[in-house]
C-alpha angles and dihedrals in degrees: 000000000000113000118176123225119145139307088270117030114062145212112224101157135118149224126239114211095164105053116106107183116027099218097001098291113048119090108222104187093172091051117238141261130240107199133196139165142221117203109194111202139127079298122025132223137193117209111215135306149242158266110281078232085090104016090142113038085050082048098057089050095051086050091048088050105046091043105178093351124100127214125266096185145020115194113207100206095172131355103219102141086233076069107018099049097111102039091112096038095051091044085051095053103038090034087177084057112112114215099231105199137129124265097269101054094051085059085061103053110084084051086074096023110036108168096022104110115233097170117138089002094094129101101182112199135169144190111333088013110138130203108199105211096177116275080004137067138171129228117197136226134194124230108174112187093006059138120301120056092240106049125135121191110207119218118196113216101197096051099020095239119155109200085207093188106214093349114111090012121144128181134249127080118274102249091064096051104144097194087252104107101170104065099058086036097058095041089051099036085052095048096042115019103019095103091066103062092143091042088068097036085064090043081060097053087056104048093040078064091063129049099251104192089169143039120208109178122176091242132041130001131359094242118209136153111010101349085062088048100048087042094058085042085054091043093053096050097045092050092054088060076233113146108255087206143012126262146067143283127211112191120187144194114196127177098182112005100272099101095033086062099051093050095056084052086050097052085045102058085037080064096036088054087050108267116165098223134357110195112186130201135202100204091191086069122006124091110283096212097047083050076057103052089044100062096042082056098059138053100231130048122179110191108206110183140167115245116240141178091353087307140052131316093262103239091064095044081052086048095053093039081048081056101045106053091042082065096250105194144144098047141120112235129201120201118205110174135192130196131152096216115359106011104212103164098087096059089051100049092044094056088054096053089047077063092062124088113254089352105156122186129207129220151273101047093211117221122205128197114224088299132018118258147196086259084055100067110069077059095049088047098045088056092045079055097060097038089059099039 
C-alpha cells in the first residue's frame, strides 16, 4: 500500500487481509494495518515494526526503502507484539543498530525475546528526550497506559509529525479505507483504549502544547488537515466518557423471543416520545465491540434481558462486565426484565451498573413476565417517560 508522507520520512507498512479477530476478539472484516515508518536522514531510523504476520512482505519494503543505507536507529514506541514482532529479528540483522525505548519497555523485552542479547543496544529515553537525525530530530512523549504502560509516542520537530503509537488507530487494512475514519476509531478507541480515559487526556494536553501537522498511528490512515482536526476533537470527547451524540441505545438479550419483542416496543415508543436516534441491539448476535461502541456513543442505555439459571442470560451479564473495565461512566440506564417464574435479571443488571461512575438509573425496572402484554404497557411507558426526562 503507497502512502505518501514526505521525501524523507517513509511508509513501510503493510496491509493484513487474512486476519479474522485483531487480538483474539475483534472482528476486523476489513482486515488491519500494521504501520511503520523510515525516516532517511544523516542518521536513519526505523519506527517501529510490525506483526510476524507480515514479516516479509514489511521486510522487503524496509529493504526497498533503505536501499544501500543501514539503520541507525530503531524506536520501540510500544511493544505490543502486533508492533514489536520484528525487534530481534531487525537487531539481528542491523547488529550496529541501537534499540531507542523508554525504561519500561526495556524491562519487557526479554518477555517476547528471552535468549536474544540486547546488551549495550539500548538508548533508553523518556519524556522531553531528543534524537537529532540531521535536519530532523525527535522529541519524545510519554503515553503511559495509551494503553501499555511503556509507550512512547515520537514528535518530529522539523515536519510536525507526531508517530502517536496506538492513538488515533482504527482498524481495517488500508486498501479498504472508505474515507469515513470515525466508525472503525471509535470502535477501536472503546474496545482498546477506552479504560484510560485520563491517560490520553493527559497525552492531549501535551500535544495541544506543540504544532502537529501529521499523524502517523500505528494502525489506520495518515490524518492531516481537517481529518486530524476532527480526530483530536473525537479523542477529547471520548476521553472525557462524554456522549458524542444524542440517543439512545437498547441492547437486548433474548432466549426465546419474549425479551427481544419487548425491546423493539420499547424503541418504538422511545421514537414515538421524540428520541434522536434509537439504536437497538440484539446482544445474542450482533458484534460485541460495536454494542460497545455503541453505548459509549450515546447518552441512554436501557438493558432488557432475559433472567437464567437464578441470574442473568450470560451474554448480557458479558455486555455489562464489557461496560464496566472499559470505565463506563456519566450515563442514564433503563432496566426492562423478563422471567417466567422469579425474575432475577433485573437485580443482577442493576448491581453491575451501581458499580459504574456517575451511572444513574431510571425507574421503574419493568418486569415481564415470559411475553409482553396489554397490562405491560402503562411500565414500559412510564420508563420511556424517565429516559427521556
Amino acid at each position: 500500500m503507497k502512502v505518501e508522507i514526505s521525501d524523507a520520512i517513509r511508509y513501510i507498512g503493510v496491509d493484513d487481509l487474512d486476519i479474522d479477530l485483531f487480538e483474539s476478539q475483534y472482528v476486523v472484516p476489513d482486515g488491519m494495518s500494521y504501520n511503520s515508518y523510515v525516516i532517511l536522514d544523516d542518521k536513519v531510523v526505523i519506527m517501529d515494526t510490525v506483526d510476524q504476520r507480515k514479516t516479509d512482505e514489511w521486510l522487503a519494503n524496509l529493504t526497498e526503502t533503505l536501499a544501500d543505507r543501514q539503520p541507525d536507529y530503531l524506536v520501540v514506541q510500544h511493544m505490543e507484539p502486533d508492533h514489536a514482532g520484528n525487534v530481534a529479528l531487525l537487531a539481528e540483522r542491523y547488529p550496529e543498530m541501537k534499540l531507542v525505548m523508554s525504561a519500561a519497555a526495556q524491562q519487557m523485552l526479554c518477555n517476547f525475546f528471552e535468549g536474544t542479547c540486547f546488551q549495550g543496544r539500548i538508548q533508553t529515553i523518556k519524556e522531553g528526550d531528543q534524537l537529532a537525525l540531521g535536519t530532523h530530530t525527535l522529541q519524545f512523549i510519554a503515553a503511559p497506559m495509551v494503553h501499555w504502560p511503556e509507550v512512547m509516542m515520537s514528535y518530529e520537530l522539523t515536519e510536525k509529525v507526531l508517530f502517536a503509537a496506538d492513538g488515533f488507530g482504527k482498524f481495517g487494512a488500508l486498501q479498504n479505507e472508505c474515507g469515513e475514519w470515525a466508525c472503525e476509531a471509535r470502535r477501536y478507541y472503546f474496545n482498546i483504549c477506552g479504560k484510560y480515559g485520563t491517560q490520553v487526556q493527559n497525552v492531549l494536553k501535551k500535544a495541544a502544547q506543540i504544532d502537529i501537522q501529521t499523524i502517523c498511528p500505528l494502525h489506520g490512515p495518515v490524518l492531516r488537515g481537517e481529518a486530524l482536526a476532527k480526530a483530536v476533537e473525537l479523542y477529547d470527547i471520548w476521553s472525557k466518557y462524554e456522549p458524542e451524540s444524542e440517543g439512545v441505545v437498547v441492547a437486548h438479550a433474548s432466549i426465546h423471543g419474549g425479551t427481544a419483542a419487548a425491546a423493539e416496543r420499547l424503541a418504538e415508543m422511545l421514537r414515538e416520545k421524540g428520541a434522536q436516534k434509537v439504536v437497538v441491539c440484539d446482544l445474542t448476535r450482533c458484534d460485541m465491540a460495536e454494542a460497545i461502541e455503541d453505548a459509549f456513543r450515546y447518552p441512554k442505555l436501557v438493558v432488557c434481558a432475559a433472567s437464567y439459571d437464578a441470574g442473568v442470560f450470560p451474554v448480557m451479564h458479558d455486555f455489562l462486565y464489557h461496560l464496566q473495565i472499559k470505565a463506563y461512566q456519566n450515563r442514564r440506564f433503563g432496566i426492562l426484565e423478563n422471567g417466567s417464574w422469579a425474575p432475577t435479571a433485573g437485580k443482577i443488571m442493576r448491581a453491575m451498573i451501581e458499580t459504574m461512575k456517575n451511572c444513574e438509573i431510571a425507574e421503574p425496572m419493568v418486569t415481564i413476565k415470559s411475553r409482553m402484554k396489554e397490562s405491560d404497557l402503562p411500565a414500559m411507558q412510564a420508563l420511556v417517560d424517565a429516559m427521556m426526562a
